[in-house]
C-alpha positions as CSV (number, residue, x, y, z in Angstrom):
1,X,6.3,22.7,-13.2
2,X,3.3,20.8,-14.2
3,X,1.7,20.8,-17.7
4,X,-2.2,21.7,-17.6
5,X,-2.7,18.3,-18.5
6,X,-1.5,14.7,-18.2
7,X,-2.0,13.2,-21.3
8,X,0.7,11.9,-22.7
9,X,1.9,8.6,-21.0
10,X,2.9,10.7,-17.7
11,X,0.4,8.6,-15.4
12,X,0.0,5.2,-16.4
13,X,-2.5,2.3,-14.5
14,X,-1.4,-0.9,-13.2
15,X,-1.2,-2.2,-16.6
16,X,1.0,0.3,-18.2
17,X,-2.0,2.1,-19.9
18,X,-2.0,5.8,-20.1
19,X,-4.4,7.6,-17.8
20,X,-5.1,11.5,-18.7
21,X,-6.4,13.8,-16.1
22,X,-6.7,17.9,-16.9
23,X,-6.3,20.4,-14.4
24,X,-9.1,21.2,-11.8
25,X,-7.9,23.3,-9.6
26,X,-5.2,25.1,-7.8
27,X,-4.8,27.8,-4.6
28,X,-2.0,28.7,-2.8
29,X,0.6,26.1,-2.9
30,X,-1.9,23.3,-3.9
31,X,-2.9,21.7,-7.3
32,X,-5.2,19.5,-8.5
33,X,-5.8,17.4,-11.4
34,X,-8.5,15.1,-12.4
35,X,-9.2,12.6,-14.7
36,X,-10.4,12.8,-18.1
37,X,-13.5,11.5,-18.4
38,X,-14.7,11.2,-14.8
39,X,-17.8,10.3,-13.5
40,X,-19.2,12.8,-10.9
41,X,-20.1,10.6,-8.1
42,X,-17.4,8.5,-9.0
43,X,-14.0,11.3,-8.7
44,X,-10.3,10.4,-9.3
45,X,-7.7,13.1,-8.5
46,X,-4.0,13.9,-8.5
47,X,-3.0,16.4,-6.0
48,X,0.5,18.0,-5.0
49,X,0.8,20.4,-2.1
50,X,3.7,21.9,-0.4
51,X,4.1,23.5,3.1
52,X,7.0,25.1,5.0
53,X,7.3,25.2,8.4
54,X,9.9,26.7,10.6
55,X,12.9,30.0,9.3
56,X,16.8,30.0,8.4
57,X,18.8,26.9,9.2
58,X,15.4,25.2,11.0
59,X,13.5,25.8,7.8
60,X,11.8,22.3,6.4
61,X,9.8,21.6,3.0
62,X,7.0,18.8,3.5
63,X,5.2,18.0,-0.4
64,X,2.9,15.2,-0.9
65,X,1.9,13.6,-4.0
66,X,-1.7,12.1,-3.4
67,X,-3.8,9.6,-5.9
68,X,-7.5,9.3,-4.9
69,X,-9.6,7.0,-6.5
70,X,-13.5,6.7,-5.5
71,X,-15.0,3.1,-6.8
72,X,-18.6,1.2,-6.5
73,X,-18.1,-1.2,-3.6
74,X,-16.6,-4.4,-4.8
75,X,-18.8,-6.7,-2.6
76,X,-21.2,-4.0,-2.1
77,X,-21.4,-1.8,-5.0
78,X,-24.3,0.4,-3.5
79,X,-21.6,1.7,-1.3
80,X,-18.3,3.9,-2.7
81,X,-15.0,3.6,-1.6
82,X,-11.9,5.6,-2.2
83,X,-8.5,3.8,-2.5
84,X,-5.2,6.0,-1.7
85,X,-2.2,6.4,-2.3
86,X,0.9,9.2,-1.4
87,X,4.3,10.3,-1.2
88,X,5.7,12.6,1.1
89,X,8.8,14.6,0.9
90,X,9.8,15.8,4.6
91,X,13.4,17.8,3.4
92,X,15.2,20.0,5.8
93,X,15.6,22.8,3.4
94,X,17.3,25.3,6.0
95,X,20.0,22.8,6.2
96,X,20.5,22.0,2.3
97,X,23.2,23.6,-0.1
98,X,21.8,21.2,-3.3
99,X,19.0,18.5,-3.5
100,X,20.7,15.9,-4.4
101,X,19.9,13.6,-1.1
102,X,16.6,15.0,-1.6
103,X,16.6,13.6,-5.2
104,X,18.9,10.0,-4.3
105,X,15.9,9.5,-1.4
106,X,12.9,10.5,-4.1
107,X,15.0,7.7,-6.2
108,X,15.2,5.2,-3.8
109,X,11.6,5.0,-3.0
110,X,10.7,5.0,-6.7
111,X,13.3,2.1,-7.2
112,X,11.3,-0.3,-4.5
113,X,8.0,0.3,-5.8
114,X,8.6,0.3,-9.5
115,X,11.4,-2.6,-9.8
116,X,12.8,-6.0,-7.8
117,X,16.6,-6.6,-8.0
118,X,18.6,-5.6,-10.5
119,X,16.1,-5.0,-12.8
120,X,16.3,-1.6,-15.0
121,X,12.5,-2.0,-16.0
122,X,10.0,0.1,-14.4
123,X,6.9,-2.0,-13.4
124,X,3.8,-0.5,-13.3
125,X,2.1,-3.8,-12.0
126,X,2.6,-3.7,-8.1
127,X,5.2,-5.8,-8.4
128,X,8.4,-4.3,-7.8
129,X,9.3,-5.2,-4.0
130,X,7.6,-2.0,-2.1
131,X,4.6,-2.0,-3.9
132,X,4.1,-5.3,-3.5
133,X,4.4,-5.0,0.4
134,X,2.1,-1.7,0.3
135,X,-0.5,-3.5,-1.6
136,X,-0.4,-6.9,0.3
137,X,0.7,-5.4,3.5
138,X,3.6,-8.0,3.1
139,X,7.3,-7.5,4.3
């Protein structure tokens, strides 16, 4: 369950740097978090959602983790633009005894954006060999 805030090391920027975001908002199976301080015109926001669709064995779980982050233009900087990024989680819950595929799948994804190889470090620098072809649209 999350914490009302995030503010201690549990979102980090590129360059490992702790970014701390408080609670804005919630409703229904929705949650929102934004970050502290934040310029108005300028918003950054965590949001996890849920939704199930479907009953008994067809039954299926979809949650999304979303990171939004509105920023002056780079090359015009009268304009704002909002860089994202998310996760989804599609699981077939109606057909699951445990979650632990649902957990070695989560695990996997993490592994190719946050390392490269046999590497045990998490690296919070796009570097790890999914992030890298997310952020260069590389494969």
């Amino acid at each position: 369950m999350y914490p009302l805030t995030l503010n201690t090391n549990e979102v980090k920027n590129a360059a490992g740097l702790e970014v701390e975001f408080q609670r804005h908002g919630s409703s229904g199976r929705q949650l929102e978090f934004a970050q502290l301080p934040e310029a108005p015109a300028l918003p950054h926001r965590i949001r996890i959602s849920h939704q199930e669709v479907g009953t008994g064995l067809a039954m299926r779980r979809r949650s999304r983790l979303r990171v939004d982050k509105t920023i002056p233009g780079q090359l015009d900087a009268s304009k704002t633009v909002t860089v994202s990024a998310y996760t989804v989680v599609d699981a077939p819950i109606g057909q699951l005894a445990a979650i632990t595929e649902v957990t070695n799948v989560v695990a996997e994804l993490v592994s190719q954006l946050a390392s490269k190889g046999a590497s045990t470090t998490i690296l919070y620098d796009g570097t790890g060999y999914g992030a890298e072809a997310l952020i260069n649209g590389s494969l």
